[in-house]
N, C-alpha and C positions, 0 to 999 in steps of 0.2 A: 147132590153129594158134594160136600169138603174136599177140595183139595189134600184137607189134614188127615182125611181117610189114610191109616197106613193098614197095609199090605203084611198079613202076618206076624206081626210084630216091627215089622223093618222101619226104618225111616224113609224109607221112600211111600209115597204114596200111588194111590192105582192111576193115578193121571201119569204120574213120570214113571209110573211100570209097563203100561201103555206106551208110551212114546221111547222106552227103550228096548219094549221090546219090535216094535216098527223099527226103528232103528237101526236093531240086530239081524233083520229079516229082509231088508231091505239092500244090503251088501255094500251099500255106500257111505260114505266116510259122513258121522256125524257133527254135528256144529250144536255147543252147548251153549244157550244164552243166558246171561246171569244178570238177573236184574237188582239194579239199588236201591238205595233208603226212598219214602214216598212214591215207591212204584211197585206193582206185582207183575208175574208174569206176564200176564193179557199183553201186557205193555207192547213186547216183541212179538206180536199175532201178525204184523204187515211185516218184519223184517223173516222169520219163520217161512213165512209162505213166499216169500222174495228165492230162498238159499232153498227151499223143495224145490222148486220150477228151476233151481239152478242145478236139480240133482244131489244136493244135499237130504244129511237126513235131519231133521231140527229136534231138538229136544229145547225147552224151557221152566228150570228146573226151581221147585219153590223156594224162600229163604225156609224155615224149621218153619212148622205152625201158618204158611200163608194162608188167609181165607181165599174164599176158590174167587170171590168177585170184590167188587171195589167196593159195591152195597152192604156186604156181608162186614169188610174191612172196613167201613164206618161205623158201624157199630158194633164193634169190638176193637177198639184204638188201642184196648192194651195189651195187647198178644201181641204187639211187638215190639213191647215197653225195652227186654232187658236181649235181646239177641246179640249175640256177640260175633266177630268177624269168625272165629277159627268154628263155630257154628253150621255158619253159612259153609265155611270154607269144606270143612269135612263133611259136611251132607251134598255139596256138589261132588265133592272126590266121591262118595260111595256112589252113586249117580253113575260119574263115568267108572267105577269100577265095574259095571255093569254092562258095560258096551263091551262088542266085537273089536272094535279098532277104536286107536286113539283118534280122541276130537279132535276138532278146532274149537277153540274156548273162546268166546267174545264177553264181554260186559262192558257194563256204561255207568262210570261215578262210581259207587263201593261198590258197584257189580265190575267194573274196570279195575278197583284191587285186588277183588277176590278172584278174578281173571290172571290176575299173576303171580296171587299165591300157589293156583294152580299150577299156572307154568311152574314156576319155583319147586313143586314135589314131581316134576318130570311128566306129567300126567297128559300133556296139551302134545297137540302137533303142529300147532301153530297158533299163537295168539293175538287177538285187538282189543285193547282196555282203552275205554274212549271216555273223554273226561276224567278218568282215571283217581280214585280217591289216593290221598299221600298215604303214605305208609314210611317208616323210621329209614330216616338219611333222606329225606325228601325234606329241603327247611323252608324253603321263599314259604310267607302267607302274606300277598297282596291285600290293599285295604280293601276288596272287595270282598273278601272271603271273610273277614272279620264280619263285615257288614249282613251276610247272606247267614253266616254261620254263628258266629262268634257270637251272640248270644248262648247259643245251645252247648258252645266249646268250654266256656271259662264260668259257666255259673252250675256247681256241684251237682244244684238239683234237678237237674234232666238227665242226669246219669242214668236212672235206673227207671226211668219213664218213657211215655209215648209222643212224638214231638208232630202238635199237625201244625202246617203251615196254616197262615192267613191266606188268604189272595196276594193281597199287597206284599205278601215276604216272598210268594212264587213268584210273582210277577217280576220281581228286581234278581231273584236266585237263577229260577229258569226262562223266566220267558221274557226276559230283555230285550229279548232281538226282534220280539213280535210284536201285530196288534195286539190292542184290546179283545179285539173281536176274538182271537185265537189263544190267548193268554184264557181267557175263562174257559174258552172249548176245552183245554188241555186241561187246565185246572178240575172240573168238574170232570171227566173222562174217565182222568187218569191218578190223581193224585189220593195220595192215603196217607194214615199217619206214619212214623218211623221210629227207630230204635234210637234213642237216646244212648244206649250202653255202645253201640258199633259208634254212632258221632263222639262221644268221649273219646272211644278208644284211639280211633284218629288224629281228635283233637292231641292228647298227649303222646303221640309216638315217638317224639324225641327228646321227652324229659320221663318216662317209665321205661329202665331198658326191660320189661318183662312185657311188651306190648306184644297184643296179638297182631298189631297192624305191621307187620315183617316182613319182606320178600327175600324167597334166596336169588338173588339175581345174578348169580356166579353156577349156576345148578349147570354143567354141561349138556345135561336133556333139557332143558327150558323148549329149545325150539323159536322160531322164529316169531318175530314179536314186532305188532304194528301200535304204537301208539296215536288216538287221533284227538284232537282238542279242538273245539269253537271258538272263534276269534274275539267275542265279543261274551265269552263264558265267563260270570261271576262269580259261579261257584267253584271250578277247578280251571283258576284264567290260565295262560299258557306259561306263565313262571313255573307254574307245579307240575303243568304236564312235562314240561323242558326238562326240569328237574328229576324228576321221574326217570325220563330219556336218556341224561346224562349217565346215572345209577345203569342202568340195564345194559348200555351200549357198553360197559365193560364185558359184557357175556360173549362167547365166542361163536353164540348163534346170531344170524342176523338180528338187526333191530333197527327200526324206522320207525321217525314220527312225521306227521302230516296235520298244517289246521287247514280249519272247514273256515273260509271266507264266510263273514257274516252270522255266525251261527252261535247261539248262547247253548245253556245247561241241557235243554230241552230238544236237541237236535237227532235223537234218537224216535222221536214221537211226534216232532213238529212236522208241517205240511211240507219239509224238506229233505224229510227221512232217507226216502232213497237215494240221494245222492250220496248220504254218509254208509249206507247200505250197500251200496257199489262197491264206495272202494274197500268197504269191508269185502267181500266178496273179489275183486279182484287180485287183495293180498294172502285171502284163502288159495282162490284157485290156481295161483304161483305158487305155494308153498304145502296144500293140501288138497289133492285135486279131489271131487267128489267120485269118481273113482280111479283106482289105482291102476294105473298103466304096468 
């Protein structure tokens, strides 16, 4: 069965109908993981089973249309030609409209935007956007991110298409900081194609003011907010996460950022995960205990 399977008309499907309703049954505070462009859920299946064992309840919730596997997602590249951020963004909100108690929202790259769009509609109880995609008032673009990105940013026609990586463009984007040996594990594993329409929208978020890439980062419920970045990340290097940081640290809820020594794009999935996992968890469990005292 499809992931795309929906559930009586809804948009949710019966994977994340399942997992919310575990969730709601379970009486412990859930943790919503939002996954980015060239990944599907599956992705967060070691980070999920990390935050259970922590007494969390884990949800990992599709973009619109994910195929349920990575086999399925190769051969159909174009289902995720035209997705758009506020998309993703309101089909994770209907997701947690459906829980008992408010998350913890994490995501990684535009799952790290849409992680603060969240916060931004009050929705989160506490947030980590790690590698974190820019969104409007975010300006630095280091020459790396041209290099990783910047094909798919400034040339019109992958707007409305499906964008797969090479190797060689993974390997410079995410997996810099690894072997060979572990750059193709990750690559074959893990990687699918991606939304060209969400990377535009990105791309131009500070010459379209009608962009979907926006955060309200002044929202008084935002909630508290960890931002985390890879030291050696080419696709969101730590100018943009900084930048990022600067933006939200005006909100009157806490907000921290923290880099991962040594660690590029890929640090979500790489054989270093749990350490990034930790301190994820550690800023939950300060700030959202899995349960309430």
């Amino acid at each position: 069965m499809s992931t795309t399977d929906r559930r009586g008309g809804s948009g949710i499907s019966q994977r994340e109908s399942l997992e919310i309703e575990a969730a709601n049954a379970s009486g412990t505070t859930p943790v919503v993981f939002v996954h980015g462009l060239w990944l599907l859920p599956s992705s967060w299946d070691n980070w999920a089973e990390l935050f259970k064992r922590a007494g969390y309840a884990p949800l990992t919730p599709d973009w619109p249309d994910d195929p349920a596997t990575v086999e399925q997602a190769r051969t159909n590249p174009e289902i995720f030609a035209k997705k758009t951020l506020k998309q993703v963004a309101d089909h994770t909100a209907e997701v947690i409209r459906k829980l008992d108690q408010k998350p913890v929202v994490m995501g990684h790259s535009t799952g790290g935007l849409v992680a603060q769009m969240i916060a931004g509609r009050g929705l989160a109880a506490a947030t980590v956007a790690i590698d974190p995609g820019v969104f409007r008032g975010v300006l630095p673009l280091p020459p790396s991110v041209l290099k990783s990105s910047g094909p798919f940013l400034v040339n019109p026609k992958w707007r409305g298409r499906s964008i797969t990586l090479s190797f060689d463009q993974f390997k410079y984007a995410w997996a810099n900081a690894l072997d060979e040996d572990e750059a193709h594990q990750l690559y074959d594993t893990y990687h699918v194609a991606a939304s060209g329409m969400a990377l535009a929208q990105m791309g131009s978020a500070n010459i379209n003011p009608r962009t979907e890439a926006r955060v309200d980062t002044m929202n008084p419920d935002r909630g508290p907010l960890l931002i985390l970045d890879g030291e050696k990340d080419h696709t969101v290097p730590w100018a943009i996460a900084n930048a990022s940081y600067k933006r939200q640290k005006r909100n009157p809820s806490v907000t921290e950022i923290k880099k991962m020594p040594n660690r590029g794009h890929a640090l979500t999935i790489d054989h270093g995960w749990q350490e990034v996992a930790q301190t994820a968890l550690d800023f939950a469990t300060r700030y959202a205990p899995a349960k309430a005292s």
